[in-house]
Rosetta silent file (secondary structure, phi, psi, omega in degrees, C-alpha in Angstrom):
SEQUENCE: XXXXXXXXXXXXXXXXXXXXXXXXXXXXXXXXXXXXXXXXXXXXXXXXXXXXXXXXXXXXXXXXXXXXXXXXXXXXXXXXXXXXXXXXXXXXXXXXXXXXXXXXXXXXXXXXXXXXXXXXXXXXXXXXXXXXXXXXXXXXXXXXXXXXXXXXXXXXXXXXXXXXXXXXXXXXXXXXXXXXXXXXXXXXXXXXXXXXXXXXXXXXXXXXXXXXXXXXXXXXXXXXXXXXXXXXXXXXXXXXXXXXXXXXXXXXXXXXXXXXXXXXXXXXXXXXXXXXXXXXXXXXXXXXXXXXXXXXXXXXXXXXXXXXXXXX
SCORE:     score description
SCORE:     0.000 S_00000001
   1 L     0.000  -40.208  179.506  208.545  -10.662   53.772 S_00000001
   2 H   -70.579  -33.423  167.542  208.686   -7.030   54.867 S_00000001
   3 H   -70.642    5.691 -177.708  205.189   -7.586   56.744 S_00000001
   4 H   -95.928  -23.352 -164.288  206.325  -10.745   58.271 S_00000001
   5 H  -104.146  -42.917  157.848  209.266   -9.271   59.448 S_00000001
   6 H   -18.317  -88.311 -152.089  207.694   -6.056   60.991 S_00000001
   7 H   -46.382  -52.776 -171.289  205.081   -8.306   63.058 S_00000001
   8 H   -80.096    3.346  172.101  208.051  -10.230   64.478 S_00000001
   9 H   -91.092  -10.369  166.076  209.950   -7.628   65.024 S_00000001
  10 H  -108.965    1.734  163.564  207.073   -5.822   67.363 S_00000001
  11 H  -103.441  -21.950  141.203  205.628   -8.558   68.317 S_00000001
  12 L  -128.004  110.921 -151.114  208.540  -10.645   69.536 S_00000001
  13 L   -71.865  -15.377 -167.295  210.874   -8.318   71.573 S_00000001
  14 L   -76.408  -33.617 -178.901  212.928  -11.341   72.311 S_00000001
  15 L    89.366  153.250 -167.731  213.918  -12.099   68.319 S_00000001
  16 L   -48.743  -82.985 -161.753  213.274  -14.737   65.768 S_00000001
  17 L   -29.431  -22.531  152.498  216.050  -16.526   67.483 S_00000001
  18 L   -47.706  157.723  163.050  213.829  -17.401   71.012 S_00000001
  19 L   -76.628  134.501  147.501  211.550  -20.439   70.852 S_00000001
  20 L  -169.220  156.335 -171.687  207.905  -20.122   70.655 S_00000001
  21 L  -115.829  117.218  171.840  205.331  -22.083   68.829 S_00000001
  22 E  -114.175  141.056  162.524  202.564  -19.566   67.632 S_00000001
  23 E   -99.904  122.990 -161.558  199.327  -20.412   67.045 S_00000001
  24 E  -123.878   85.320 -168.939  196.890  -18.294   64.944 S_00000001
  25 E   -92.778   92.695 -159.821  193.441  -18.986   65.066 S_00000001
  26 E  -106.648  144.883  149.561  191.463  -17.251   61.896 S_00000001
  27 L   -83.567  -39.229 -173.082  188.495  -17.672   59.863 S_00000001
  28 L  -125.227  165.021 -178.405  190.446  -17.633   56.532 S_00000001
  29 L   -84.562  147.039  153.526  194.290  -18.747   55.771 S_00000001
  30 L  -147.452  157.889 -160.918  196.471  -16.378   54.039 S_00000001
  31 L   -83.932   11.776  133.399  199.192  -17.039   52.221 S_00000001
  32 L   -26.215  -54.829 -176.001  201.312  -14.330   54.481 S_00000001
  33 H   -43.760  -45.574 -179.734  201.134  -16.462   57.480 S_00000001
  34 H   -36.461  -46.845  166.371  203.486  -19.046   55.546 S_00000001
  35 H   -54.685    3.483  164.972  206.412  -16.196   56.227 S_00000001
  36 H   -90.168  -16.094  178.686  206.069  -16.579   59.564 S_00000001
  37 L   -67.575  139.067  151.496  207.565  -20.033   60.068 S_00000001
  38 L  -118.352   16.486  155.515  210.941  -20.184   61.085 S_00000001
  39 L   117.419 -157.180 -157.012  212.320  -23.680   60.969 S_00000001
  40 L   -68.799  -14.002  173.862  212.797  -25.502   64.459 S_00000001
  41 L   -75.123  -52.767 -163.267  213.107  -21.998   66.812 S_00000001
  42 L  -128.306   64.374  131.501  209.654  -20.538   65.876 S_00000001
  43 L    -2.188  108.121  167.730  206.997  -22.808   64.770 S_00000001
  44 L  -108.321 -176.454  170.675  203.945  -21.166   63.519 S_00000001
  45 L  -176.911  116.573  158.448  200.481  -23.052   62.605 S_00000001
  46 E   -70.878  151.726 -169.501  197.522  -21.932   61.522 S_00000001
  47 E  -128.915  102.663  168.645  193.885  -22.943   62.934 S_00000001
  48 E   -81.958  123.430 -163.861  191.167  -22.635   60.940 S_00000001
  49 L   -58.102  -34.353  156.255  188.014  -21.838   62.628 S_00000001
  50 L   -29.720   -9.214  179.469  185.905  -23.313   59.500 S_00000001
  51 L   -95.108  143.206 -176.671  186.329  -25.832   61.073 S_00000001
  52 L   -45.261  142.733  170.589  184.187  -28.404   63.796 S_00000001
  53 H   -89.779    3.563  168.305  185.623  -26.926   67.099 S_00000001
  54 H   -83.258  -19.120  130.142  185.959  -29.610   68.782 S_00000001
  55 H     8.199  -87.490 -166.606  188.323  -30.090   66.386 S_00000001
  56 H   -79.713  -28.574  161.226  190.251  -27.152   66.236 S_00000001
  57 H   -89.737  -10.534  160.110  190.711  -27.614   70.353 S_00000001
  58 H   -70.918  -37.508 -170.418  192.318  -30.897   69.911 S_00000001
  59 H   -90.622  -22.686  178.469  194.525  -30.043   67.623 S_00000001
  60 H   -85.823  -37.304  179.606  195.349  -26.232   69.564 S_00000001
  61 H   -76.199  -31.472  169.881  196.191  -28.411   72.463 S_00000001
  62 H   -58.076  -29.909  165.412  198.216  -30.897   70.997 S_00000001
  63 H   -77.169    6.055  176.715  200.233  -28.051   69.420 S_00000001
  64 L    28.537   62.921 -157.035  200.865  -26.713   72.827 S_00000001
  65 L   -71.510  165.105 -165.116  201.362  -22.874   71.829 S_00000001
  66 L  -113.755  -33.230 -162.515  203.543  -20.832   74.028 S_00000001
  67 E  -113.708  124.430  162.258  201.593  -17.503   71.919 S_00000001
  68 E   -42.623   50.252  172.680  197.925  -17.215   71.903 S_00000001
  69 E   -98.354  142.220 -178.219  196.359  -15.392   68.584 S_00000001
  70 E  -157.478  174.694  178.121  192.627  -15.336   68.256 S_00000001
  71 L  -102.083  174.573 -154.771  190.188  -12.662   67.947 S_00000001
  72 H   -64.624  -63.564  179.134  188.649  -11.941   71.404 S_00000001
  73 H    -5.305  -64.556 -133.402  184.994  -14.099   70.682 S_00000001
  74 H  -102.080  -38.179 -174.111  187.261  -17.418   70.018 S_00000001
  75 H   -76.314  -21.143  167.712  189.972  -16.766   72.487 S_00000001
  76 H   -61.730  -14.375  170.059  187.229  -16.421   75.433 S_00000001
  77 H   -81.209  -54.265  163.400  185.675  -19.673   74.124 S_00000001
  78 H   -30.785  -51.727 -174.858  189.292  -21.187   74.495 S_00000001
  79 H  -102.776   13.555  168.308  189.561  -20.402   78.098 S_00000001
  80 H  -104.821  -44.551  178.463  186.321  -21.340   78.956 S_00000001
  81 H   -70.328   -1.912  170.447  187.406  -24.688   77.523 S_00000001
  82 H   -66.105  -60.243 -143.988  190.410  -24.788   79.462 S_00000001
  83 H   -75.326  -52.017 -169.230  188.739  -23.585   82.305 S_00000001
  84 H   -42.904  -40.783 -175.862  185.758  -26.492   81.903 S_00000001
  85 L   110.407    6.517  163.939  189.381  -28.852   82.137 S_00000001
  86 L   -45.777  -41.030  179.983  188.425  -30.138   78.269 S_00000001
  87 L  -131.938  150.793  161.308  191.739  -28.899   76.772 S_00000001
  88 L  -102.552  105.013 -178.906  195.084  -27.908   78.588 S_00000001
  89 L  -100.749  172.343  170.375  196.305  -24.476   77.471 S_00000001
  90 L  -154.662   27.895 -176.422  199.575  -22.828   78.894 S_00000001
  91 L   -50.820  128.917  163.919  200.162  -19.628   76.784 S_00000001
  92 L   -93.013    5.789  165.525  202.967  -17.238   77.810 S_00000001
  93 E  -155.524  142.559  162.619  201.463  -14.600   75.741 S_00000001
  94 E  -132.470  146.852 -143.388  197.908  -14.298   74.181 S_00000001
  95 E  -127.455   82.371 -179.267  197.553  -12.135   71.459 S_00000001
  96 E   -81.166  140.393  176.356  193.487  -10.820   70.634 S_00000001
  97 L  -153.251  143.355  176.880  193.387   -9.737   67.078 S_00000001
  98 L   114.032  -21.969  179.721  190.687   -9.333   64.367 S_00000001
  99 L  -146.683  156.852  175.902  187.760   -7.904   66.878 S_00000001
 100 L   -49.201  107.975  178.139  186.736   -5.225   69.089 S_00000001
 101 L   -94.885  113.082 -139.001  188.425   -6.587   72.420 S_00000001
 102 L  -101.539  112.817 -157.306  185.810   -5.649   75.045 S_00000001
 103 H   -30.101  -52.983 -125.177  187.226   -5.634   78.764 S_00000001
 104 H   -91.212  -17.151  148.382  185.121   -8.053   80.256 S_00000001
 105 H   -72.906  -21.587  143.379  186.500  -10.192   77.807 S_00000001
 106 H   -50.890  -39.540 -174.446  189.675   -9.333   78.515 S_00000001
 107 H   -78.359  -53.610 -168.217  189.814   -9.591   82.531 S_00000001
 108 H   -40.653  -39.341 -163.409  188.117  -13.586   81.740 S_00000001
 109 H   -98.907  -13.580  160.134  190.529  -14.341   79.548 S_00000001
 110 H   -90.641  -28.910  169.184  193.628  -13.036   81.373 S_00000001
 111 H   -28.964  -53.055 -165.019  192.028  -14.424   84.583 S_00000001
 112 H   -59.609  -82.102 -140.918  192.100  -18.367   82.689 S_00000001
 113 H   -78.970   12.842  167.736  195.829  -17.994   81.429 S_00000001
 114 L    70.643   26.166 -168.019  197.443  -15.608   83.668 S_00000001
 115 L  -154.315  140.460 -176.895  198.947  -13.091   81.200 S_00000001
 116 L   -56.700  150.703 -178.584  197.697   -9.687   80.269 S_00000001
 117 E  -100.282  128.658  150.096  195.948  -10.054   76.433 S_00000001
 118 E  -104.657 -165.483 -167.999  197.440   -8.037   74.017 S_00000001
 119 E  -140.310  136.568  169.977  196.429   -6.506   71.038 S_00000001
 120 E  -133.270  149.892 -147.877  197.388   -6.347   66.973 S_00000001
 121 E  -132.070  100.643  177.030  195.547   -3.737   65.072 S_00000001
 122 L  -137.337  156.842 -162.569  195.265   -5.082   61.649 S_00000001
 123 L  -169.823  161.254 -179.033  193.279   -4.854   58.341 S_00000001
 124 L   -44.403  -63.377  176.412  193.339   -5.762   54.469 S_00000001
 125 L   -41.665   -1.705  159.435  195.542   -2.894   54.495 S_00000001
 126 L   114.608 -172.443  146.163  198.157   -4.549   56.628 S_00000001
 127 L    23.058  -10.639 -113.761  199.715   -3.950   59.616 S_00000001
 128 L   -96.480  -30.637 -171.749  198.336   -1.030   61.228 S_00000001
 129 E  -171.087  169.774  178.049  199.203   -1.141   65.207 S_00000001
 130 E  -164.075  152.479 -176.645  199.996   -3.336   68.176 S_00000001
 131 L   -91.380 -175.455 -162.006  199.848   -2.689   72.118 S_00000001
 132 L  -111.984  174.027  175.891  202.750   -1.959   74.277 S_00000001
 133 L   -94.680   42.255  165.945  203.595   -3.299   77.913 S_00000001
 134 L  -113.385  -20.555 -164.485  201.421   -0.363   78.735 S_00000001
 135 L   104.844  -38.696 -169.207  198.146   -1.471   76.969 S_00000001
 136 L   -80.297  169.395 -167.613  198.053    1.046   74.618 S_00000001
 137 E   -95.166  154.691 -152.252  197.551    0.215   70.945 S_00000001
 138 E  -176.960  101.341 -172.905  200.151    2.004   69.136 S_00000001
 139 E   -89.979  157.120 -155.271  199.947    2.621   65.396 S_00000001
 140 L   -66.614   73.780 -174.160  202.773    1.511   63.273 S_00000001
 141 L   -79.227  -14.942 -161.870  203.951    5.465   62.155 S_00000001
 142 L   -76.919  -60.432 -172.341  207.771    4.301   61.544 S_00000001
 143 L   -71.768  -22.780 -156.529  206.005    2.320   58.600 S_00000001
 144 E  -130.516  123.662  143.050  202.307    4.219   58.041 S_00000001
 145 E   -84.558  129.815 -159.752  201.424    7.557   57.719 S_00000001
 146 E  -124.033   79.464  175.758  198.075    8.156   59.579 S_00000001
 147 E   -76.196  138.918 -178.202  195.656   11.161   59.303 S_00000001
 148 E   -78.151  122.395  167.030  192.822   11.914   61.606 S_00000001
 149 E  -101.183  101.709  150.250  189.221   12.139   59.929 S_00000001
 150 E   -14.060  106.285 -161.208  187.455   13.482   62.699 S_00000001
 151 L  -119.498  -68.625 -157.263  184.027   11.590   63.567 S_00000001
 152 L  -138.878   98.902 -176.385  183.842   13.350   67.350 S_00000001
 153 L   -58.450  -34.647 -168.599  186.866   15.632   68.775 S_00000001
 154 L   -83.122  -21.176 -169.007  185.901   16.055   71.941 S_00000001
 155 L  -101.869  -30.974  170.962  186.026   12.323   72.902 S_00000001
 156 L   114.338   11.631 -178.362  188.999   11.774   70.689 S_00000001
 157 L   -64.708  149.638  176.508  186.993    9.430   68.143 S_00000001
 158 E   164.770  139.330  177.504  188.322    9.330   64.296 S_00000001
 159 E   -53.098  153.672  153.888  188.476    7.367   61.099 S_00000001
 160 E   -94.847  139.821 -167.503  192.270    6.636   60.324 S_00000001
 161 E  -115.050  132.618 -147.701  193.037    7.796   56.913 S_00000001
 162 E  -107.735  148.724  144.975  196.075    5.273   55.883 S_00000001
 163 E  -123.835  124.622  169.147  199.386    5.839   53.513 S_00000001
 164 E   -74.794  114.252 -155.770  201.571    3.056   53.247 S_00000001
 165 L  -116.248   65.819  143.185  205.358    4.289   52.863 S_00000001
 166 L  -168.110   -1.463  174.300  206.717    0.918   51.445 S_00000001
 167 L   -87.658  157.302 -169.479  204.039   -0.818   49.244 S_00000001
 168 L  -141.612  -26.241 -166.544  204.531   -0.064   45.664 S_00000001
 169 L   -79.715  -46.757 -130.472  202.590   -3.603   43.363 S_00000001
 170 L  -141.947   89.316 -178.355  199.155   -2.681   45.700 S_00000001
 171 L  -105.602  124.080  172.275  199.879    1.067   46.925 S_00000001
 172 L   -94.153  127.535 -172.756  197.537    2.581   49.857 S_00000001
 173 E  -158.774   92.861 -167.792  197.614    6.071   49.569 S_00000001
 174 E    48.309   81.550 -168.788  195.293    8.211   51.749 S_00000001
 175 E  -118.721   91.423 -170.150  192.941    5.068   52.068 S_00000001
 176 E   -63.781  102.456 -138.843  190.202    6.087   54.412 S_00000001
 177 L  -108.332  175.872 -175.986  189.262    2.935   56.802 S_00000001
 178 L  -103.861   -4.615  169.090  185.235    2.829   58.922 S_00000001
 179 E   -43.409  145.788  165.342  187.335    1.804   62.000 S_00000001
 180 E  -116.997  105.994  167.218  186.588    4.195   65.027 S_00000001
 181 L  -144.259  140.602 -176.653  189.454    4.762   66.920 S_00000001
 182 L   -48.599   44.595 -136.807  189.997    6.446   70.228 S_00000001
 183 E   -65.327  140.234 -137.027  192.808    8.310   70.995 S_00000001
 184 L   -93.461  138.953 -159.817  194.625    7.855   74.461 S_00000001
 185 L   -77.112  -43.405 -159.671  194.009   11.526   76.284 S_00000001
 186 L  -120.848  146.804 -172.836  197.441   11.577   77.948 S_00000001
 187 L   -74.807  153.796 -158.619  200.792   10.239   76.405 S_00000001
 188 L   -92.109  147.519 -176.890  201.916    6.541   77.070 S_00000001
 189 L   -66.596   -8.172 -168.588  204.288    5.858   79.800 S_00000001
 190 L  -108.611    9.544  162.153  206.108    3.813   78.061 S_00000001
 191 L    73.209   41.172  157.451  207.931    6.627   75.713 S_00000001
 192 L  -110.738  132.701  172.015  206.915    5.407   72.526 S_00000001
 193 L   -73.328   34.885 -174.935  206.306    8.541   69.673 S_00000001
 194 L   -98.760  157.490  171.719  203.695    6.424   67.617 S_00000001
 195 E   -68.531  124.661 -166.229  200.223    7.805   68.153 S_00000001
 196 E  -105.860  134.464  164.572  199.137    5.758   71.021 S_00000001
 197 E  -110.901  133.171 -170.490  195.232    4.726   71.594 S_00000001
 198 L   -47.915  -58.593 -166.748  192.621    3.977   74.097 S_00000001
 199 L  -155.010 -179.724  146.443  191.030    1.174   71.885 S_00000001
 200 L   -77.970  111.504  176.708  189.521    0.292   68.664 S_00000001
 201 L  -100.170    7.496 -166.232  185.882    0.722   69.334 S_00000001
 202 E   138.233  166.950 -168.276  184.243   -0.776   65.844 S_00000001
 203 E   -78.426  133.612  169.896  183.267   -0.626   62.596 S_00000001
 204 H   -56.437  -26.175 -156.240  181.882    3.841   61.994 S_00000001
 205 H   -91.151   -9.367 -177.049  178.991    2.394   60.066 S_00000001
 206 H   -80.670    6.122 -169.139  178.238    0.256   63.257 S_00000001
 207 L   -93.309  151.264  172.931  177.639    3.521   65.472 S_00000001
 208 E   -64.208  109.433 -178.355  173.795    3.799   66.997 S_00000001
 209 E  -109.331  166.884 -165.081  172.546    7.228   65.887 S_00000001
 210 E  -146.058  164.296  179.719  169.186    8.298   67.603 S_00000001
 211 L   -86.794  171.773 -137.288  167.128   11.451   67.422 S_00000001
 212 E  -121.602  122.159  157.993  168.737   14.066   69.248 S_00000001
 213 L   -62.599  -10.166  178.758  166.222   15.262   72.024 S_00000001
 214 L   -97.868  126.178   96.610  166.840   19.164   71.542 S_00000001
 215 L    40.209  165.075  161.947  165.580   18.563   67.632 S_00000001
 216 L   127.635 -129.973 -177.497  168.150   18.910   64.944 S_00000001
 217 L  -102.185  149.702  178.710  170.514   16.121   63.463 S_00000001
 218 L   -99.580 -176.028 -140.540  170.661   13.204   64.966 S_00000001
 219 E   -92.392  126.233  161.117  172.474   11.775   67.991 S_00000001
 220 E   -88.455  146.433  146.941  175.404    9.187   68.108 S_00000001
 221 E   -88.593   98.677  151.926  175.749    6.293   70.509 S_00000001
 222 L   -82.335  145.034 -172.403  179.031    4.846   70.538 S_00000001
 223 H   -39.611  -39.226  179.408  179.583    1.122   71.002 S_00000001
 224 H   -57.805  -23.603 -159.745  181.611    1.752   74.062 S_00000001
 225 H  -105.207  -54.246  173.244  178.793    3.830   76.093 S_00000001
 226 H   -43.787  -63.993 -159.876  176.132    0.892   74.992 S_00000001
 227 H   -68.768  -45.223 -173.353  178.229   -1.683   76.360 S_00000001
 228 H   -78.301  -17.493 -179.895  179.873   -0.260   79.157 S_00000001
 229 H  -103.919  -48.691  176.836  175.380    0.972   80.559 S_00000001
 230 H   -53.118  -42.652 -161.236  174.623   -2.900   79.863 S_00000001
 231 H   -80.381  -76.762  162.435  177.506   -4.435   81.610 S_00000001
 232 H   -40.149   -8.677  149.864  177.130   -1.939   84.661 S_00000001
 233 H   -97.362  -28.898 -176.591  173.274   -2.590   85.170 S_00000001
 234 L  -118.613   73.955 -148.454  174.097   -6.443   84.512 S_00000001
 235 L   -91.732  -51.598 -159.268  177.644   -7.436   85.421 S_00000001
 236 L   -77.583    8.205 -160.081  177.038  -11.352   85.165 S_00000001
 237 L   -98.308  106.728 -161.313  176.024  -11.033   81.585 S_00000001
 238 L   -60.353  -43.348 -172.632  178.631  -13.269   79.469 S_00000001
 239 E  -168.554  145.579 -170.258  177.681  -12.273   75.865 S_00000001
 240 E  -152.843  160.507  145.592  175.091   -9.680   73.773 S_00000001
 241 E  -146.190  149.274 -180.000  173.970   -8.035   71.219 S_00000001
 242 E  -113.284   95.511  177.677  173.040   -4.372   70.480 S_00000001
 243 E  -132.703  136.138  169.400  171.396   -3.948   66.956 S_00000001
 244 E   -79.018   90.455  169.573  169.742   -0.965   65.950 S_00000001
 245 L   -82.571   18.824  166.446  166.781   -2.134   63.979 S_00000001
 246 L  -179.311  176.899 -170.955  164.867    0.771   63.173 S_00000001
 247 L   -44.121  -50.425 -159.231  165.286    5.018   63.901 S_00000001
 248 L  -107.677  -24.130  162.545  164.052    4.715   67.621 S_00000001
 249 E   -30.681   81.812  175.335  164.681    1.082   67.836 S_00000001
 250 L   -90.797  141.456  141.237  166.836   -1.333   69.989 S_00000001
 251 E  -123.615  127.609 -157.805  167.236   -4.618   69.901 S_00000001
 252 E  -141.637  109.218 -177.046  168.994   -6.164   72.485 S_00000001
 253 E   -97.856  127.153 -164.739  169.639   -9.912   73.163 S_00000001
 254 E  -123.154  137.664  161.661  171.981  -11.510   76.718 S_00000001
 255 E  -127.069  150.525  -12.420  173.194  -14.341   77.549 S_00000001
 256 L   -61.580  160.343 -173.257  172.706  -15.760   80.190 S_00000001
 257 L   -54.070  145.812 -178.826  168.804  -14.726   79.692 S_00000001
 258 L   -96.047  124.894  157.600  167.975  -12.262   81.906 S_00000001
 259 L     1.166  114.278 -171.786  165.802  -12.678   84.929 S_00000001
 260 H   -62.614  -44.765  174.971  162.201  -11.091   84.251 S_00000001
 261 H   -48.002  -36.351  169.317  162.510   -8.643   87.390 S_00000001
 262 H   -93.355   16.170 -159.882  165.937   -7.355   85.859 S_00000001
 263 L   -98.857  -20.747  174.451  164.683   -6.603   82.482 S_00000001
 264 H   -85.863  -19.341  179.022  163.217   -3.207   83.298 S_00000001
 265 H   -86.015    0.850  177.320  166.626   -2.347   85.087 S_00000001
 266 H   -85.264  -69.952  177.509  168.633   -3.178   81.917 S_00000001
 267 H   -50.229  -36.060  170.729  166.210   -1.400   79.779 S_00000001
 268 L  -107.760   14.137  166.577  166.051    1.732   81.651 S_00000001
 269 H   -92.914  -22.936 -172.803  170.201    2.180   81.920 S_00000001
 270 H   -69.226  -13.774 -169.383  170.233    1.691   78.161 S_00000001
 271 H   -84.165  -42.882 -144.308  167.263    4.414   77.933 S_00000001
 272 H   -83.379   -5.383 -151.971  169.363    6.774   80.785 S_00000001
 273 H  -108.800  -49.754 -168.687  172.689    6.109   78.410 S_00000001
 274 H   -60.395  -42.108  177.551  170.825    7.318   75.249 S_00000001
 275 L  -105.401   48.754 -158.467  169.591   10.789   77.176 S_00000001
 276 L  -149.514  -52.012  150.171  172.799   11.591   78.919 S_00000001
 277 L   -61.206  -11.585  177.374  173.975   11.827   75.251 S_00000001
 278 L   104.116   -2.628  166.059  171.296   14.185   74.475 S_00000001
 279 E   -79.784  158.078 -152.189  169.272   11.701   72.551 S_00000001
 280 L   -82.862  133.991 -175.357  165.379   10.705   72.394 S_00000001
 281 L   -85.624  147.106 -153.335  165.164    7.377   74.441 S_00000001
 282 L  -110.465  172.453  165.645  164.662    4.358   72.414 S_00000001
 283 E   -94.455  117.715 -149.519  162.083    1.770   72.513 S_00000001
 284 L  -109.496  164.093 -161.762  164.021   -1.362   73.411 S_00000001
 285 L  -176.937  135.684 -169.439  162.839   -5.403   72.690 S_00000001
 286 L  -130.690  136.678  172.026  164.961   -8.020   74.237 S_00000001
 287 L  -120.931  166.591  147.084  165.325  -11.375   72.381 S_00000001
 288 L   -18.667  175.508  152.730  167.247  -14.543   72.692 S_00000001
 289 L  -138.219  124.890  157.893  170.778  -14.375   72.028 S_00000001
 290 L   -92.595  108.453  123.204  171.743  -17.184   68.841 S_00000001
 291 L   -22.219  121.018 -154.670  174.708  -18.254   69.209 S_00000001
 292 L  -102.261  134.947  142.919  176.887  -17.089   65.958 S_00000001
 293 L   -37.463  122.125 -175.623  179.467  -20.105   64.605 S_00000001
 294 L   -56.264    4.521 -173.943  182.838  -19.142   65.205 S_00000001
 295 L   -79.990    5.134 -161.048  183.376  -18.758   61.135 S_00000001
 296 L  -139.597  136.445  177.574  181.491  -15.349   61.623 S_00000001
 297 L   -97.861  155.638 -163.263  183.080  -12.566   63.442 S_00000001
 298 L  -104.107  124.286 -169.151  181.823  -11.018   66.254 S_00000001
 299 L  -122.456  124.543 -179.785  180.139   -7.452   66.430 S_00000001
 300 L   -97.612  -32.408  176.707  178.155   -7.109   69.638 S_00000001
 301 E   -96.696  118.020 -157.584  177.195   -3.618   68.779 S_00000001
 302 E  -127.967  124.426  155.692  175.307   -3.168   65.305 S_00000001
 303 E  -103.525  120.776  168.627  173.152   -0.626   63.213 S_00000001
 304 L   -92.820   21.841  172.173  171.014   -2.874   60.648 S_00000001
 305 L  -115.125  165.329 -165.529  169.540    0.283   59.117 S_00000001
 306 L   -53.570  124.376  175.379  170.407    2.521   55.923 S_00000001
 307 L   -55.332    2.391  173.962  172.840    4.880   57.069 S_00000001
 308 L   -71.548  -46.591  177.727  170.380    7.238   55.480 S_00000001
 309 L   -91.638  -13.787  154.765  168.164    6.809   57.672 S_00000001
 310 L   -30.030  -43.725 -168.163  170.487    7.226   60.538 S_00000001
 311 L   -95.066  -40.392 -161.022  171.416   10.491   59.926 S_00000001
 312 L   -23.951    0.000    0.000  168.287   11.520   59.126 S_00000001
């Protein structure tokens, strides 16, 4: 009950007492959500994405949500089906939660419904942050204590190390999470003291490391700097993946498929992104891109190798 009442108290500024029918569109159910119902004012419903999706859009439209939650992957599929005219959506707020939410999925998806996307910063450990009518993500300190484990200082990158100051059956107590998160350079405008942040960028074990062209230890490539040298040599490119399959090794699949004539200009900003960090430029192989089921969440940037050899 006390996390149920938190999320509605920062996530609707208006109070339980407003109308709104939220819709929460998950791979698994939890038996939290159930606290969220409030009788005939606030109508919640869960959607499970296990499910066929043609499905799951009949049934999102017929509930006719006024609040939008999905992780970004499912709500940009959602506004493309709007946008086709399959389903009729009309959210006054959409809510991405559950995944990295990666602009270009962001501008598409406020573009469709015509409302800025926000963000809730959550994990098994509960709770952990939500953005402001600034953008920034803003972790829950009145409730959390949060220490910075350092990953990279200078960019403002760090693990969050968590303490919960109200669970007591299942107590988190300096609980170190693989999240990478960013921390906003200048203080938010909107005159909140919570630690405020650029983004989430991703799972730590998900960063690219590469050999470091001066010799030594090697070099990291964060997701953001991959993503952000694809999307700026390729701007029309809808959906990827970046998985590091071996030391020197990219693989990197786009959809839509890219043009043979743009495949060397793709190939050499991802090389130019790699020595600009100071790293050895990798040898890159472009594949399809398979389509993942929406039951599987979506990491466009990935290291499949031993973190052993990573470091190496």
């Amino acid at each position: 009950m006390r996390w149920a009442g938190t999320l509605l108290a920062k996530m609707l500024p208006q109070g339980v007492l407003a109308k709104a029918r939220i819709a929460m569109l998950l791979r698994a159910g939890n038996n939290l959500y159930d606290t969220l119902s409030g009788g005939a004012r606030l109508q919640f419903r869960f959607f499970d994405l296990a499910l066929p999706l043609e499905r799951v859009w009949q049934d999102l439209a017929a509930f006719g949500p006024t609040i939008l939650a999905a992780p970004p992957s499912v709500l940009a599929l959602a506004a493309r089906e709007h946008r086709a005219g399959r389903i009729h959506l009309a959210p006054m707020r959409v809510i991405a939660a559950a995944e990295v939410l990666e602009s270009g999925d962001a501008r598409f998806v406020s573009d469709t419904f015509g409302v800025p996307v926000e963000q809730i910063y959550q994990a098994t450990e509960g709770f952990l942050g939500h953005s402001c009518g600034h953008g920034a993500i803003h972790l829950n300190e009145d409730c959390l204590v949060v220490e910075r484990d350092w990953i990279d200082r200078s960019t403002g990158r760090f693990a969050p190390v968590v303490t919960d100051l109200y669970r007591h059956t299942q107590p988190v107590i300096r609980y170190r999470l693989n999240d990478v998160l960013v921390e906003r350079a200048e203080p938010c405008p909107c005159g909140s003291p919570c630690l405020a942040l650029e983004r989430v960028e991703g799972r730590e074990d998900d960063i690219v490391w590469l050999g470091a062209a001066a010799g030594g230890r090697n070099v990291p490539l964060f997701a953001d700097l991959l993503s952000r040298a694809l999307l700026n040599a390729a701007a029309d490119i809808e959906d990827y993946r970046i998985e590091q399959t071996g030391p020197e090794h990219l693989r990197v699949a786009v959809s839509p498929q890219l043009d043979p004539s743009r495949v060397p200009v793709v190939a050499g900003a991802l090389r130019a992104c790699a020595e600009r960090a100071g790293a050895l430029p990798p040898r890159i192989e472009f594949a399809p891109l398979v389509q993942q089921p929406a039951v599987i969440k979506t990491r466009r940037v990935r290291r499949l190798i031993p973190v052993e050899h990573a470091y190496a």
